[in-house]
VOMILUM-537350 format. One record per residue (C-alpha): residue number from 1; x, y, z; residue in three letters. Coordinates in Angstrom, 3 decimals, decimal comma. Layout:
BEGIN
(r NUM (X Y Z) Ala)
...
END
This chain:
BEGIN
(r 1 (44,405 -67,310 -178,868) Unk)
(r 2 (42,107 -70,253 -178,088) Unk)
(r 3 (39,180 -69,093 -175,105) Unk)
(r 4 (39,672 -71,048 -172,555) Unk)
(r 5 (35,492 -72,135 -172,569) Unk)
(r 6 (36,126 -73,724 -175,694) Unk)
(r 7 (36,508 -77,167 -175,832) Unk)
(r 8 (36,499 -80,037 -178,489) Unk)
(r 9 (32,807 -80,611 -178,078) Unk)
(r 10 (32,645 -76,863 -179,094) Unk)
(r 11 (34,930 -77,368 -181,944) Unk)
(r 12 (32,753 -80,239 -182,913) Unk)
(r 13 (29,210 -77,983 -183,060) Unk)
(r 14 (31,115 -75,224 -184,854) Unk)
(r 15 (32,228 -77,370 -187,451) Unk)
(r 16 (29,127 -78,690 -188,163) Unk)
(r 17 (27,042 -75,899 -188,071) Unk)
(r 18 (29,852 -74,118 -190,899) Unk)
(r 19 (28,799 -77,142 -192,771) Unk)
(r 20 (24,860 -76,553 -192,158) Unk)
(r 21 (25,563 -72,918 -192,916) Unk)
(r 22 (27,370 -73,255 -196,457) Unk)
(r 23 (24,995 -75,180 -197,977) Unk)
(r 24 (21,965 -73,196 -196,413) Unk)
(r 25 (22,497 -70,017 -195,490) Unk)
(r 26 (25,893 -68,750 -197,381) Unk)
(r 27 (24,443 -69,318 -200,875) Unk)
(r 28 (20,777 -67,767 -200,271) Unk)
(r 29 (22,024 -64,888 -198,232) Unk)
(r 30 (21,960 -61,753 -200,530) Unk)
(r 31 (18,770 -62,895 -202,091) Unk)
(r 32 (17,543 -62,743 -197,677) Unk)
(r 33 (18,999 -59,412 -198,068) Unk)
(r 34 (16,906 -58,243 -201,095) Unk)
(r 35 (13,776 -59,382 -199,799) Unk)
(r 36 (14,043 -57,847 -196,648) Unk)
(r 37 (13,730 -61,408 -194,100) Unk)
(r 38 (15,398 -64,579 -193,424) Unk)
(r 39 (12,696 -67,194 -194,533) Unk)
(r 40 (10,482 -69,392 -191,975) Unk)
(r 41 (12,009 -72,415 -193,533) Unk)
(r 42 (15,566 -71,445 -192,234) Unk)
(r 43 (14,423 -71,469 -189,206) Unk)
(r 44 (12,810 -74,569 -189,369) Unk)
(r 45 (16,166 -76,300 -190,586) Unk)
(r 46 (17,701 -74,743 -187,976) Unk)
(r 47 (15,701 -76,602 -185,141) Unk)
(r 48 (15,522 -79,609 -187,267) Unk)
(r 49 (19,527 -79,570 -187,223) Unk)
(r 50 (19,430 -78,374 -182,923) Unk)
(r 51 (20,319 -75,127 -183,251) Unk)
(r 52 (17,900 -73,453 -181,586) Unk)
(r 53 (18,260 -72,834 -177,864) Unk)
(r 54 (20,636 -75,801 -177,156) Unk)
(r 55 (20,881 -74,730 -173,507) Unk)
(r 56 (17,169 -75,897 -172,655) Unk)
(r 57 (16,566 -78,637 -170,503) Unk)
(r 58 (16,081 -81,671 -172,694) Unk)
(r 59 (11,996 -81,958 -171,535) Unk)
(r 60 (11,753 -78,635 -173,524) Unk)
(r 61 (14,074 -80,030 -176,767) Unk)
(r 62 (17,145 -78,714 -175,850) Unk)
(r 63 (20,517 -80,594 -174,735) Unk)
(r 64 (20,954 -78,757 -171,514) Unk)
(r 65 (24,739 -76,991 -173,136) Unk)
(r 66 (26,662 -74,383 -171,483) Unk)
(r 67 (27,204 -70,652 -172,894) Unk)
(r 68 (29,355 -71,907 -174,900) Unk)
(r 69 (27,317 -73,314 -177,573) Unk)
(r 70 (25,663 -70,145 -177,879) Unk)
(r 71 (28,628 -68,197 -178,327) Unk)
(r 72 (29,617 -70,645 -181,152) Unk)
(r 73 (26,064 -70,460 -182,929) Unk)
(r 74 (26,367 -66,278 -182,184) Unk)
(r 75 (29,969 -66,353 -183,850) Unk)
(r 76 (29,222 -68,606 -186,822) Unk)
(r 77 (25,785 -66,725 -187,934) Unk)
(r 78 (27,257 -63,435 -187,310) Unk)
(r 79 (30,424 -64,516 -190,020) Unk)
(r 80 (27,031 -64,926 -192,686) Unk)
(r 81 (25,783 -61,650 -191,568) Unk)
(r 82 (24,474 -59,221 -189,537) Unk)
(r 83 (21,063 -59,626 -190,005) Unk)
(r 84 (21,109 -63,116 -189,023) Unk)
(r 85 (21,168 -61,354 -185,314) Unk)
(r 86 (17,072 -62,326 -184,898) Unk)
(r 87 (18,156 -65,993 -183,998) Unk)
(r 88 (20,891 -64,710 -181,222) Unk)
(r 89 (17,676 -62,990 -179,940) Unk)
(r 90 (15,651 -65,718 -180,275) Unk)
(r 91 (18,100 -68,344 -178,858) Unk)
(r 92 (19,997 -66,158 -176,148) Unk)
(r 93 (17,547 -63,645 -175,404) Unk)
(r 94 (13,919 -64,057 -175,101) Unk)
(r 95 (13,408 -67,604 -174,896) Unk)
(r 96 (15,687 -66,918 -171,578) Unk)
(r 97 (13,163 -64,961 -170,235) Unk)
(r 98 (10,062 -67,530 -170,689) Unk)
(r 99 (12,735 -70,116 -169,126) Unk)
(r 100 (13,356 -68,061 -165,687) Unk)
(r 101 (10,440 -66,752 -165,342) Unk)
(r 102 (7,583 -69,052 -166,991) Unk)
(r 103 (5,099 -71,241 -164,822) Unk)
(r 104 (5,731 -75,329 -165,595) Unk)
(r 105 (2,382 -75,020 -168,220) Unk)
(r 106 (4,087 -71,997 -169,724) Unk)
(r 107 (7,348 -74,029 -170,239) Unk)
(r 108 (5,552 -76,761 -171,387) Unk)
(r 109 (3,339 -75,051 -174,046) Unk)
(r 110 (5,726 -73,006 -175,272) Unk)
(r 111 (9,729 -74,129 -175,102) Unk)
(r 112 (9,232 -77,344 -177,242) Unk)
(r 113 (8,331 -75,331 -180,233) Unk)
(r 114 (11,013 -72,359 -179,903) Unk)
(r 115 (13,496 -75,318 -180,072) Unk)
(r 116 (11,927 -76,679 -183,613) Unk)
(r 117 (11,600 -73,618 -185,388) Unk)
(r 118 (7,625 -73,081 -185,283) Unk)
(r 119 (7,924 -70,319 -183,006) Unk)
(r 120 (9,775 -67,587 -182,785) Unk)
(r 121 (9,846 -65,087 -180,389) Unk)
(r 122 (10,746 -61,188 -179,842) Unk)
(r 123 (10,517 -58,880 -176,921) Unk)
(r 124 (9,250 -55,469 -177,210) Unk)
(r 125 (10,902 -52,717 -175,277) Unk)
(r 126 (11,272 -49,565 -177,312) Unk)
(r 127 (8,553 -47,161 -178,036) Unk)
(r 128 (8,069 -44,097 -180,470) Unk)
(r 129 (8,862 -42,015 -177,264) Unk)
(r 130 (10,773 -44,553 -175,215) Unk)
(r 131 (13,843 -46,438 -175,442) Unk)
(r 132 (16,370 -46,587 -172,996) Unk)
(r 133 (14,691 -45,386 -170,433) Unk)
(r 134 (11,651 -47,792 -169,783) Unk)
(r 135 (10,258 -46,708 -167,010) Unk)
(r 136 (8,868 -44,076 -169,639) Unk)
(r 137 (6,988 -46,480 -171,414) Unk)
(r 138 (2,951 -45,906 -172,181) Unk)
(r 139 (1,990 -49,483 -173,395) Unk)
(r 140 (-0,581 -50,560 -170,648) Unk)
(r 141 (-2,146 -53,599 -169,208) Unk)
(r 142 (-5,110 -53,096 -167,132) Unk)
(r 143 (-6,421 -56,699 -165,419) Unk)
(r 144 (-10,201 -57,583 -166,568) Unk)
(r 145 (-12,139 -60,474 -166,082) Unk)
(r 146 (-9,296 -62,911 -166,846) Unk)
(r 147 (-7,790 -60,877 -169,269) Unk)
(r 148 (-5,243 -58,467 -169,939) Unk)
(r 149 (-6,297 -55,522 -172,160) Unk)
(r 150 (-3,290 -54,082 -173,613) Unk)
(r 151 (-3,065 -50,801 -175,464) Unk)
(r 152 (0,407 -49,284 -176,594) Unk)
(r 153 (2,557 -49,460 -179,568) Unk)
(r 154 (6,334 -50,597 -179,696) Unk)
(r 155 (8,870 -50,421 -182,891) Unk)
(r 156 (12,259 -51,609 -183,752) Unk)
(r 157 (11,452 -54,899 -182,883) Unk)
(r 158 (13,355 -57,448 -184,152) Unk)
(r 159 (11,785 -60,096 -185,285) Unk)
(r 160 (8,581 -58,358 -184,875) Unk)
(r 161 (6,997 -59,519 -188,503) Unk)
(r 162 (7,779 -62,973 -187,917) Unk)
(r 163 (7,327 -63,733 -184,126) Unk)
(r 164 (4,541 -65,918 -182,928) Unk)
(r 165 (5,533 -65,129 -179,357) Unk)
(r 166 (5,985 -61,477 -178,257) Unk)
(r 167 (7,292 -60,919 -174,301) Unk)
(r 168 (5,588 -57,268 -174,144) Unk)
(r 169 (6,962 -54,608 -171,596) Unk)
(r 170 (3,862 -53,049 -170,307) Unk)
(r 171 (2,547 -51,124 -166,993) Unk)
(r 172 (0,589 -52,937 -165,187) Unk)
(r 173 (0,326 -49,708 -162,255) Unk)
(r 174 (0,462 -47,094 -164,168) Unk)
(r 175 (0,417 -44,839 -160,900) Unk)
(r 176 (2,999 -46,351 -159,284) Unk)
(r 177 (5,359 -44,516 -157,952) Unk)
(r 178 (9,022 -45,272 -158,779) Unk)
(r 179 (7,099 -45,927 -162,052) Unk)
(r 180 (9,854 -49,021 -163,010) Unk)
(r 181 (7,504 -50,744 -160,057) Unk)
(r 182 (4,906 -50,869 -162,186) Unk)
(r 183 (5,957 -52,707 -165,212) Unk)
(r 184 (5,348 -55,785 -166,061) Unk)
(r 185 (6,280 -58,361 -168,718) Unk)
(r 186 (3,135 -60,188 -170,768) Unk)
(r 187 (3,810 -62,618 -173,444) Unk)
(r 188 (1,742 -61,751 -176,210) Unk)
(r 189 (0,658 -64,574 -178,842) Unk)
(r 190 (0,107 -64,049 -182,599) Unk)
(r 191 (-3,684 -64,236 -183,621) Unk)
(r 192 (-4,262 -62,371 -180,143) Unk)
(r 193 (-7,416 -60,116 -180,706) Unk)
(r 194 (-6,458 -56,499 -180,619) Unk)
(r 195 (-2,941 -57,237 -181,763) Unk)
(r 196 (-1,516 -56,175 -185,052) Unk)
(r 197 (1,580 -55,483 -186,962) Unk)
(r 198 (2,336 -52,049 -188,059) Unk)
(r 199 (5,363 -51,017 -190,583) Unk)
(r 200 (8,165 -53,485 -191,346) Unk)
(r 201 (10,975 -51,023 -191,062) Unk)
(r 202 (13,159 -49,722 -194,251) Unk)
(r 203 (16,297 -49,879 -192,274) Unk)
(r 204 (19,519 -48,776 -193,996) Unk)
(r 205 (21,657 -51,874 -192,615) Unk)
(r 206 (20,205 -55,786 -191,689) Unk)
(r 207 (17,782 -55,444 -194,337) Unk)
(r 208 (17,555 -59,244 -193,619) Unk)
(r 209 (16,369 -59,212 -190,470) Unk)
(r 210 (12,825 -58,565 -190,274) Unk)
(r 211 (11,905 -54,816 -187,884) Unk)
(r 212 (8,652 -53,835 -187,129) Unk)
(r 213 (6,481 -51,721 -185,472) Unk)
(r 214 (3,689 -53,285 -183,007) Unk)
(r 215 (0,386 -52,028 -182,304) Unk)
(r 216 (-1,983 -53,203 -179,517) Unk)
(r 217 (-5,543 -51,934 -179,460) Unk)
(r 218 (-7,523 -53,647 -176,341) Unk)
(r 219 (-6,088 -56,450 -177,008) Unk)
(r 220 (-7,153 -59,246 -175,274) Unk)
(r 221 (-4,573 -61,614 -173,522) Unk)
(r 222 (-5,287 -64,366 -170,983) Unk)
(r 223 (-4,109 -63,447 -167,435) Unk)
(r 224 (-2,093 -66,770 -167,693) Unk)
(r 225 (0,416 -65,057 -169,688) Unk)
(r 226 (1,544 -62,805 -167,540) Unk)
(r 227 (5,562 -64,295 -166,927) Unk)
(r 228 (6,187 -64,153 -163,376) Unk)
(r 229 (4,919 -61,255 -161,179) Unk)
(r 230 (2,800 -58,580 -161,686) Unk)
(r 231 (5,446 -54,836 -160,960) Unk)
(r 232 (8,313 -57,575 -161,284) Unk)
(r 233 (9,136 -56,152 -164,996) Unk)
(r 234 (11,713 -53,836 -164,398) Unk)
(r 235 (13,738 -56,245 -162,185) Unk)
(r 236 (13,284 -59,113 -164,419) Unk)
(r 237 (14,778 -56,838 -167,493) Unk)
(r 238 (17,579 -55,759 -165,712) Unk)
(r 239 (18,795 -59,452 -164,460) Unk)
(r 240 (18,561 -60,415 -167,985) Unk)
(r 241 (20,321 -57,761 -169,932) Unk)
(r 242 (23,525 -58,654 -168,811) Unk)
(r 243 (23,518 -61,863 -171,514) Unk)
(r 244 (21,842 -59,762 -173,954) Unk)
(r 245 (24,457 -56,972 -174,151) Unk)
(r 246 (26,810 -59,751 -174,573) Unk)
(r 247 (25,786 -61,515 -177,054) Unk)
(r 248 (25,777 -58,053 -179,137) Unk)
(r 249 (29,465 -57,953 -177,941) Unk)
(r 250 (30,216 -61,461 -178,940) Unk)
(r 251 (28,300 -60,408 -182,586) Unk)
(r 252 (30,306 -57,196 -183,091) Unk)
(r 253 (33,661 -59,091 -182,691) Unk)
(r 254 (33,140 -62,099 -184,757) Unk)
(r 255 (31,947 -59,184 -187,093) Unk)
(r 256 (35,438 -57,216 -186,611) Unk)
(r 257 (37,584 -60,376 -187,693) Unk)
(r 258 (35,071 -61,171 -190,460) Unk)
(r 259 (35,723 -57,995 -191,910) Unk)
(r 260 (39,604 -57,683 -191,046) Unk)
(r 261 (40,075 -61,508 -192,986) Unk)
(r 262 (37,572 -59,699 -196,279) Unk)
(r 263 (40,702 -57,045 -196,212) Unk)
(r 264 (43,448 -58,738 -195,496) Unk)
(r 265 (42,780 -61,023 -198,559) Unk)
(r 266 (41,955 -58,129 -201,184) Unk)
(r 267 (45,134 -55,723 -200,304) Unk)
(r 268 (47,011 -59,052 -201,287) Unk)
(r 269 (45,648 -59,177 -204,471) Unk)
(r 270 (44,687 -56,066 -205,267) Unk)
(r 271 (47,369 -53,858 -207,148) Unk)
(r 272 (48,587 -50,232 -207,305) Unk)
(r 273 (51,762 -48,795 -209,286) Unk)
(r 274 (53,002 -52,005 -209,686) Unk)
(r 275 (52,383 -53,683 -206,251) Unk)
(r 276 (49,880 -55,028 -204,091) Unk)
(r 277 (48,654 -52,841 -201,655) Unk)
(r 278 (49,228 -54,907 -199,138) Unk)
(r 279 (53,820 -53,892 -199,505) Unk)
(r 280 (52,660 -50,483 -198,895) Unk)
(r 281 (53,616 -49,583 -195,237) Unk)
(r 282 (50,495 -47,455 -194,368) Unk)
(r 283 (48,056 -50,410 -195,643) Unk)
(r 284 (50,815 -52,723 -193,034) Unk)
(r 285 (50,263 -50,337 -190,123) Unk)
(r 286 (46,653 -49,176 -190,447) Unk)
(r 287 (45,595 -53,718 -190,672) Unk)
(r 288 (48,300 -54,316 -187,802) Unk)
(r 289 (46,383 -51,629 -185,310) Unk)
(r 290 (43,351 -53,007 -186,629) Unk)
(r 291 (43,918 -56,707 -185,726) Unk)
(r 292 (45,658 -55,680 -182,562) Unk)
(r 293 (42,277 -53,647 -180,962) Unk)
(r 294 (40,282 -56,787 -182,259) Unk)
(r 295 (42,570 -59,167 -180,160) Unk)
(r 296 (42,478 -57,006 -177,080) Unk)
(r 297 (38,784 -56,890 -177,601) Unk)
(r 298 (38,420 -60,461 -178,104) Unk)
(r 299 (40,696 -60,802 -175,419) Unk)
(r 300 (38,686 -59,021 -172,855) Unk)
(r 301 (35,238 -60,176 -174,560) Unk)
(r 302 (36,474 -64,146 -173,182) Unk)
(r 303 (37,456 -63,067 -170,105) Unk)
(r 304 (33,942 -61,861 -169,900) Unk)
(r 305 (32,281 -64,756 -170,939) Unk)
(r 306 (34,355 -67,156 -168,753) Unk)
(r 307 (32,323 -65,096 -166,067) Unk)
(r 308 (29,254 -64,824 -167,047) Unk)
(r 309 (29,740 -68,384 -167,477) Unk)
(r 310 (30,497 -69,046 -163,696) Unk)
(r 311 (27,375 -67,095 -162,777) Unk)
(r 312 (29,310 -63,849 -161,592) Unk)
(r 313 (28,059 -60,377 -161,726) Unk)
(r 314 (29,841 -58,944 -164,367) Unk)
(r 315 (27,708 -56,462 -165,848) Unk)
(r 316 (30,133 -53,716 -164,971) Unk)
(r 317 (32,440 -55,954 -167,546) Unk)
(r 318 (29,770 -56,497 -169,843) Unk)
(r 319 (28,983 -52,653 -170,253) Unk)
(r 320 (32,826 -51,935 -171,316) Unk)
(r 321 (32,936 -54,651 -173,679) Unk)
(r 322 (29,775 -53,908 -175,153) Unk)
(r 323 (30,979 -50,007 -175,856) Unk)
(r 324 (33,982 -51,376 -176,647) Unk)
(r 325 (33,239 -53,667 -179,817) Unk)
(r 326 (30,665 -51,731 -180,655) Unk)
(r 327 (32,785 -48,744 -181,291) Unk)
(r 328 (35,267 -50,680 -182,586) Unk)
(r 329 (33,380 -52,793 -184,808) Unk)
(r 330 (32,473 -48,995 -186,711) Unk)
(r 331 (36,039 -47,971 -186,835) Unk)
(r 332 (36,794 -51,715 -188,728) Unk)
(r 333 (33,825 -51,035 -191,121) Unk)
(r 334 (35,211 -47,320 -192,040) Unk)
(r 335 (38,376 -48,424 -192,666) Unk)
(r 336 (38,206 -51,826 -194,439) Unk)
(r 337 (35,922 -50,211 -196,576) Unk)
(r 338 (38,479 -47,331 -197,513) Unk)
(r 339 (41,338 -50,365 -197,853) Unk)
(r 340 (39,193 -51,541 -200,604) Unk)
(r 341 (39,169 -48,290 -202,578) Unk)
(r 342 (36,182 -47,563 -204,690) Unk)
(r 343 (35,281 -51,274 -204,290) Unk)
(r 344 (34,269 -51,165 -200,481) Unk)
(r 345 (31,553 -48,663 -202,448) Unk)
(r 346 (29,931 -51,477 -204,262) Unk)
(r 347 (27,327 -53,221 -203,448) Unk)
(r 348 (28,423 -56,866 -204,722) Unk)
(r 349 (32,023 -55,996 -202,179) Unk)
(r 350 (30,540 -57,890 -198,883) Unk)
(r 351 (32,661 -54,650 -196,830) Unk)
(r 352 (29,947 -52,549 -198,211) Unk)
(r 353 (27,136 -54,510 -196,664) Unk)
(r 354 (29,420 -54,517 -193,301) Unk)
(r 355 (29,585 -51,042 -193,204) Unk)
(r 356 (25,822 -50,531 -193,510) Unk)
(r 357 (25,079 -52,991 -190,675) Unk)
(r 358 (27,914 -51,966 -187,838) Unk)
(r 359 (26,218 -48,662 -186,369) Unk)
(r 360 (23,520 -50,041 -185,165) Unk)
(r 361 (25,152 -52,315 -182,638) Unk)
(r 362 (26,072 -48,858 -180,641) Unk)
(r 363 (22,491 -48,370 -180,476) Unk)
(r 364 (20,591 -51,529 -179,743) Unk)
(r 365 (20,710 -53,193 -176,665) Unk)
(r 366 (21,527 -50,240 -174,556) Unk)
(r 367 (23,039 -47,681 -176,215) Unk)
(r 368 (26,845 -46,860 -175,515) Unk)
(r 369 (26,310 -43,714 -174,043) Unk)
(r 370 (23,985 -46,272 -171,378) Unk)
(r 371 (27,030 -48,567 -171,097) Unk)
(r 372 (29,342 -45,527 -169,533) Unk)
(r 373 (26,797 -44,545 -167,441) Unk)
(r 374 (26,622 -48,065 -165,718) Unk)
(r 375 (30,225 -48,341 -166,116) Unk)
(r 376 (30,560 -44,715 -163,547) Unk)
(r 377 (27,731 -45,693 -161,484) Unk)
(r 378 (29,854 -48,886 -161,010) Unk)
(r 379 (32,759 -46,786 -160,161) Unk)
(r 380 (30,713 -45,290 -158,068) Unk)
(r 381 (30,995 -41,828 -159,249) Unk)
(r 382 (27,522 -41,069 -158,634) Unk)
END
């Protein structure tokens, strides 16, 4: 079934960004996957072709498009791979933030190039002894002489080798008391003084898409970065995660029929005792369950969006879809892998690189243990 958001201007984008995509990412993609990051110059054609953040206001580079452009671009990378999910971040997720909450001069010095490719951006959230819970963080920022000097370390950041721009979760009070009220978001440049890259993460899945850790050691940062208030952090996170869990959702289902279309066409030509595996009634039942929890996914997933895209509070909605596709895009890996036999084993079977790179979805983003605990609080069941 057609989403009701999509229209023939959408049709129009996705059909020419399949075209961009086959003749620059499709064919290069396992040798991304080998060397561990999707190259600079990808990105680069990707601005070049408008790709990148189509939603900003056309004084920044953008076309001013709905949502539904970026689920479109989120849909067609994800079908490439996983580890393509640094430019959903990049597009749908951080630039965001520097658009709601950036001063005019911050806008203005720093949209135009996230729309061209020569920056990129990340946030950092997670810590080696913080992640969902972020009002536990230790990375500080204490206010002197103009400056910021920040001192913390972060890790699993995507994008983190790459990333010119880094939006850094941080406490600005470190005695303040709820301690969410004291965090605050700084954007973080690369060549800032102080700043460094640590590790870029051996990661058993997205081995595409670069992970690092991040390591700030009185770092120096103008005060002018700081993106919007000072103890506004927490607030500013939580407004903003609602399009971020759902563009994991909108990943993990593209991902679902991606891998459910791999199957479908190697039971019907793979054979066993004479016939193709696909006659065999418990191949039939196990790919008709299968494609019927992907539409009801899907199916709830547009609903979703056709919200979000009206500006309504639907975070209670975008917690269940998030556990939803996340835990179902796992169950699709496990068993289109075991449809393809000893195949879905190899590494050269694109199932095999599926199943590596589903888990994680459950994780990032708010883990789906998080998502049911918004989803009772929203119940209120305490």
């Amino acid at each position: 079934m057609k989403a009701g958001y999509i229209t023939e201007e959408h049709e129009l984008l996705r059909d020419s960004l399949k075209k961009f995509l086959n003749k620059e990412a499709y064919p290069f993609y396992n040798t991304w996957e080998e060397q561990g990051e999707i190259p600079r110059s990808f990105w680069k054609k990707l601005g070049a072709q408008g790709y990148l953040c189509p939603w900003l206001d056309e004084k920044y580079g953008g076309v001013g498009a709905d949502f539904g452009y970026s689920v479109v671009i989120n849909e067609e990378m994800e079908k490439v791979g996983t580890g393509l999910i640094g430019v959903g971040l990049h597009n749908d997720i951080v630039v965001p933030y520097l658009e709601a909450y950036g001063t005019e001069e911050q806008k203005e010095k720093w949209l135009p190039k996230c729309t061209t490719g020569e920056y990129i951006t990340a946030i950092a959230m997670t810590e080696p002894g913080a992640g969902s819970d972020l009002a536990s963080i230790r990375t500080t920022a204490s206010k002197e002489s103009g400056h910021y000097i920040v001192n913390g370390e972060k890790t699993f950041i995507t994008n983190g080798i790459h990333a010119d721009l880094i939006i850094v979760v941080c406490k600005t009070d470190p005695q303040s008391s709820p301690a969410y009220k004291g965090i605050s978001l700084i954007v973080i440049e690369r060549g800032t003084k102080g700043f460094t890259r640590g590790r870029k993460l051996n990661k058993i899945g997205l081995n595409s898409q670069d992970t690092s850790e991040l390591i700030f050691e009185e770092a120096e940062v103008p005060a002018g970065n700081l993106l919007g208030k000072e103890g506004e952090g927490f607030y500013y996170l939580m407004n903003q995660l609602q399009q971020e869990r759902l563009i994991v959702g909108i990943g993990a289902i593209a991902a679902c029929e991606r891998m459910l279309e791999l199957t479908v066409g190697y039971v019907k030509e793979r054979k066993a005792f004479g016939r193709t595996i696909a006659s065999f009634q418990n191949t039939q039942f196990k790919l008709a369950e299968l494609h019927t929890e992907i539409e009801i996914g899907r199916t709830f997933l547009d609903r979703t969006i056709e919200s979000h895209m009206r500006g309504e509070d639907v975070v209670k909605e975008v917690s269940m879809s998030k556990w939803w596709t996340t835990d179902l895009v796992k169950k699709v890996a496990m068993e289109c892998m075991h449809l393809h036999g000893g195949y879905g084993y190899m590494e050269e079977y694109e199932i095999a690189r599926r199943f590596r790179d589903a888990p994680v979805t459950a994780i990032y983003a708010g883990s789906n243990e998080i998502m049911k605990t918004i989803i009772a609080k929203k119940m209120d069941l305490g």
